[in-house]
VEXZA-526811 format. One record per residue (C-alpha): residue in three letters; x, y, z. Coordinates in steps of 0.25 Angstrom, whole numbers, padded with zeros to 4 digits, always signed. Example, Ala and Ser with C-alpha at 12.3 -4.5 7.8 and 13.67 -1.06 7.14 Angstrom:
// VEXZA-526811
ALA+0049-0018+0031
SER+0055-0004+0029
//
This chain:
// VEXZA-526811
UNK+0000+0000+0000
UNK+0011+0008+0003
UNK+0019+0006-0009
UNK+0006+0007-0019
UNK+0004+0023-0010
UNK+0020+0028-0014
UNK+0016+0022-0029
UNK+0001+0030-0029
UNK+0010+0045-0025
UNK+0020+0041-0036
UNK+0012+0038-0046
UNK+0003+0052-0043
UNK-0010+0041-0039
UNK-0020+0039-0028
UNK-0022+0027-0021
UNK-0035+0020-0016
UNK-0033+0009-0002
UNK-0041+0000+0000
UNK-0042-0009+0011
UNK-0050-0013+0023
UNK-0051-0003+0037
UNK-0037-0003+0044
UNK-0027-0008+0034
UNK-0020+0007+0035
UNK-0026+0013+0023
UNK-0025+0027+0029
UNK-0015+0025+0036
UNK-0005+0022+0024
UNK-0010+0032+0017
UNK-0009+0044+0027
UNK+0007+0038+0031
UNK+0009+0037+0016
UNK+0003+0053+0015
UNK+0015+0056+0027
UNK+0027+0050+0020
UNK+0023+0058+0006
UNK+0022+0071+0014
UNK+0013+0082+0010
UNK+0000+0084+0013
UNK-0012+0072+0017
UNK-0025+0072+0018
UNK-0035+0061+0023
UNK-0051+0062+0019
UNK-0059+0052+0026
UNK-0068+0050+0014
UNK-0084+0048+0020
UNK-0098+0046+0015
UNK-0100+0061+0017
UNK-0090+0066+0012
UNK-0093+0078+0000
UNK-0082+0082-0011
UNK-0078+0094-0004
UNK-0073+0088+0008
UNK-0061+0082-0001
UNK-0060+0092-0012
UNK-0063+0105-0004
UNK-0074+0114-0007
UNK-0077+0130-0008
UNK-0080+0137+0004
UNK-0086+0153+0006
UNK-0079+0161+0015
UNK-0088+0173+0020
UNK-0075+0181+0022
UNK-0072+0182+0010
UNK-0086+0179+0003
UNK-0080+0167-0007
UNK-0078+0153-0009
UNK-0065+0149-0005
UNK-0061+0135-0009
UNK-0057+0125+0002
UNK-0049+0114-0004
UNK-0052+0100+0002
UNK-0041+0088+0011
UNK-0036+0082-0004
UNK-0028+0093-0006
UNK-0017+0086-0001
UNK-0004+0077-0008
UNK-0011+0063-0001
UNK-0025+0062-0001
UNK-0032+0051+0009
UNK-0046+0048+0006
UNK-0049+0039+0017
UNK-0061+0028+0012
UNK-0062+0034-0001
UNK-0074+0026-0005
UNK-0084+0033+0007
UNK-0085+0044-0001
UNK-0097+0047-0011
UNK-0097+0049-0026
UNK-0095+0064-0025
UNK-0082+0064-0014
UNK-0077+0053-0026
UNK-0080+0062-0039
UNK-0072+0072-0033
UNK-0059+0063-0029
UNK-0060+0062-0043
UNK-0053+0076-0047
UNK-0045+0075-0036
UNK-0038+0060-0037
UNK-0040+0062-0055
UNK-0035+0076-0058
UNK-0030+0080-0041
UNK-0036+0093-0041
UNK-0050+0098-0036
UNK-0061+0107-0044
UNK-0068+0117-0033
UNK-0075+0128-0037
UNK-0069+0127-0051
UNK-0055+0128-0047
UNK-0046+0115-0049
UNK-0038+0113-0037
UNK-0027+0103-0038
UNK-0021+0095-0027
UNK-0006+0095-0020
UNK+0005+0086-0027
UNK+0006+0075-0025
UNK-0007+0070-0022
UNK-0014+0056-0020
UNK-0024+0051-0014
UNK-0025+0040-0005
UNK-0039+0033-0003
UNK-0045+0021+0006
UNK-0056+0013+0003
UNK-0063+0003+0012
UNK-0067-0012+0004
UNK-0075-0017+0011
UNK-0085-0009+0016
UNK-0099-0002+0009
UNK-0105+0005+0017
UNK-0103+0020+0015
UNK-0094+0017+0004
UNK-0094+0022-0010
UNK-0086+0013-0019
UNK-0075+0022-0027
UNK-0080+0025-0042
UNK-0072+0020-0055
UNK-0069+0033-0059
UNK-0062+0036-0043
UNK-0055+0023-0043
UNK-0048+0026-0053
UNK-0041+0039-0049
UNK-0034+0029-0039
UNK-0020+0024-0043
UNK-0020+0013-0034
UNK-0029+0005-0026
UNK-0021-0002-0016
UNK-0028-0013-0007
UNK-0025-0014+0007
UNK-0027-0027+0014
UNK-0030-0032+0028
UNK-0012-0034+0033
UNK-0011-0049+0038
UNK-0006-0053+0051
UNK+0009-0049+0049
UNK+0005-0036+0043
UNK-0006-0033+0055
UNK+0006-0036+0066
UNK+0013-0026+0060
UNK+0002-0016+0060
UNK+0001-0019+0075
UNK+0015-0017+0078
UNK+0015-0005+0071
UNK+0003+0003+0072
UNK+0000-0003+0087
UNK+0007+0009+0095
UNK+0013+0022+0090
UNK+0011+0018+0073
UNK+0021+0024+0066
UNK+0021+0035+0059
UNK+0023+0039+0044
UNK+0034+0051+0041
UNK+0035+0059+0029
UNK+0045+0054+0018
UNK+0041+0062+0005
UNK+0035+0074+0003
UNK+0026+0080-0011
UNK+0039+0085-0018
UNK+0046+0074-0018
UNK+0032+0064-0020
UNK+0033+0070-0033
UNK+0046+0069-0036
UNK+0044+0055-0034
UNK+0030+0054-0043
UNK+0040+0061-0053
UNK+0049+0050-0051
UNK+0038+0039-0053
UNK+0033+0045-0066
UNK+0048+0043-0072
UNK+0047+0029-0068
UNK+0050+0022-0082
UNK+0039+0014-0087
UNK+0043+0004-0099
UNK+0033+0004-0112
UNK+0031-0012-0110
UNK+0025-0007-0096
UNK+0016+0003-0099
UNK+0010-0007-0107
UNK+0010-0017-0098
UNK+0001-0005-0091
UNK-0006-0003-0103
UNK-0011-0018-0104
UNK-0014-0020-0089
UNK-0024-0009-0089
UNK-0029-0013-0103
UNK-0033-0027-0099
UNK-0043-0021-0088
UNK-0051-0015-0101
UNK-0049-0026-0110
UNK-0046-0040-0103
UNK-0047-0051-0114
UNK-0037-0043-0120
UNK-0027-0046-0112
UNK-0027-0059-0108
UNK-0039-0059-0097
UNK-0052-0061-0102
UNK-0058-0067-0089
UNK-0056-0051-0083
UNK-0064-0047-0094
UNK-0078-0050-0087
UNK-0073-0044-0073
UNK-0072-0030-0079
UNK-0081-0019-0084
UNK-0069-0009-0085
UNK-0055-0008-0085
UNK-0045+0003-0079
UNK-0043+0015-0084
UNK-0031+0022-0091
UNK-0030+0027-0077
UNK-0025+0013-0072
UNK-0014+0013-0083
UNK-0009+0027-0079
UNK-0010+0024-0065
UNK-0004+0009-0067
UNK+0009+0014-0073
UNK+0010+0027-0065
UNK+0009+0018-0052
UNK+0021+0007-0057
UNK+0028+0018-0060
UNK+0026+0022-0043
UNK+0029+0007-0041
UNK+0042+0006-0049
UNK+0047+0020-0040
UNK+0043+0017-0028
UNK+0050+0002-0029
UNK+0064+0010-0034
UNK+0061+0008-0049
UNK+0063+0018-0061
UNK+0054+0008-0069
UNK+0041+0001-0069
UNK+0041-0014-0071
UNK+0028-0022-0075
UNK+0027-0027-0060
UNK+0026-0015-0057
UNK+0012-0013-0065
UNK+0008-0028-0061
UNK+0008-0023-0045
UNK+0001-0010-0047
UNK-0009-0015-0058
UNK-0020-0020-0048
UNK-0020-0010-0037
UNK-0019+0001-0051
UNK-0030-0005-0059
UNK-0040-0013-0052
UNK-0047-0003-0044
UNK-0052+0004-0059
UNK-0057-0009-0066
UNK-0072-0010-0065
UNK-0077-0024-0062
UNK-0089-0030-0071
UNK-0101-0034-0062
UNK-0096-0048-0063
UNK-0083-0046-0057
UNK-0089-0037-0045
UNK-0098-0051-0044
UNK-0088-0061-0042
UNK-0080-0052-0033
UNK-0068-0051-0043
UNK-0059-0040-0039
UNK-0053-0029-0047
UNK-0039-0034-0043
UNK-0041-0048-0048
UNK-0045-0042-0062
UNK-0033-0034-0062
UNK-0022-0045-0055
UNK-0030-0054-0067
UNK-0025-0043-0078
UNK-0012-0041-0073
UNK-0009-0057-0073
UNK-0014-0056-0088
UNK-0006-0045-0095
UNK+0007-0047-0096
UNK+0017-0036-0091
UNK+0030-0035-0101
UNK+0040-0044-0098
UNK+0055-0038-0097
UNK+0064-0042-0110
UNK+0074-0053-0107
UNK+0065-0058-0094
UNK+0061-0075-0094
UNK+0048-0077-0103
UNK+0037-0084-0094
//
């Protein structure tokens, strides 16, 4: 989860956690907000909640007899939108600006946010009431969506050790200059053609399945991903390769990312959603389908 956070700030993206209550959702993302330095903000995302809580509003001053605008909590470098999915349709139209084109329209004036900026969001699975599952259209704004599962008994004895009496702390590492600096970086990352197109053919095969070799996954899907997942695919193996002390991306480098990238964009057919097929299995399917290029002079198989 950590790792998959760094690749998100490099590749300019926003992040979507989902996990059950108490995996440290929050917690990660408010110590990851520390070590980048500049400014945080967390919204605790509600049923009741109205677009101008996030965004800001206009407010009259009878001083002054005018509207002066007062700009909203994500205006800030690291945005965490605590239970994303509570809110209603309107508090999710207007993360829609803000996560495509990061700027705000109020009062017909464009305000855009601080670089760098992303946003951080949780999402609870497994519960319905008072929950609003995420449109298409918002899902996809999201780089990655990173699955946070229940830690086994090693793991929770850590937790305990750690977190039973004075947790630690998280301290500042970086700050907003030299996170872009380091985006900069990631966009230099090389990326050879036979990858991109490896890219290319991963995302293809969620539009046209039975042309690449997986005409089972045809039936499980009413749409594939968008250009947006070939974008964020390569842009997020690029982070990869950087954080991981590489100059270039390597085809398992797409392989990792392409479910958490990808899956949460494909629209499931009907009969899909009724066998309880999930949108990582389609993908996981895909990837073991297309075959990523294969280095000159490495074995055959």
């Amino acid at each position: 989860m950590v790792e998959r956070l760094a690749v998100a700030v490099l590749a300019r993206g926003h992040v979507l956690l989902e996990g059950v209550p108490g995996t440290a959702k929050t917690l990660a993302a408010r110590s990851f907000a520390t070590v980048l330095g500049g400014s945080f903000a967390r919204v605790q995302f509600t049923p009741d909640l109205v677009p101008s809580d996030i965004v800001g509003t206009r407010i009259w001053s009878p001083a002054t007899e005018r509207f002066s605008v007062e700009l909203g909590p994500v205006f800030t470098n690291v945005v965490l939108a605590d239970e994303v999915n509570r809110a209603p349709a309107k508090v999710q139209a207007a993360m829609l600006e803000l996560m495509g084109e990061r700027q705000v329209s109020l009062a017909g004036t464009t305000h855009a946010v601080p670089e760098p900026f992303t946003v951080i969001a949780t999402q609870n699975p497994v519960e319905s009431e008072g929950v609003y599952p995420l449109p298409e259209a918002q899902r996809d704004r999201f780089l990655l969506q990173v699955d946070v599962p229940l830690p086994g008994a090693a793991d929770e004895a850590e937790i305990l050790r750690r977190m039973g009496v004075a947790p630690p702390r998280a301290r500042r590492v970086l700050d907003p200059g030299r996170v872009l600096r380091l985006q900069e970086a990631a966009d230099a990352v090389y990326v050879h053609p036979l990858v991109s197109d490896y890219v290319v053919r991963l995302v293809m095969a969620t539009r046209d399945p039975a042309a690449y070799g997986a005409p089972d996954v045809a039936p499980l899907l009413e749409a594939g991903a968008s250009p947006r997942a070939t974008l964020g695919l390569l842009a997020a193996a690029r982070g990869l390769a950087l954080v991981r002390g590489r100059d270039h991306v390597l085809p398992e480098d797409v392989r990792e990312l392409a479910v958490e990238v990808v899956a949460h964009r494909l629209v499931l057919s009907l009969d899909a959603l009724a066998d309880g097929v999930a949108a990582q299995q389609v993908v996981a399917r895909l990837v073991a389908a297309v075959a990523p290029p294969v280095p000159v002079g490495a074995p055959s198989r």
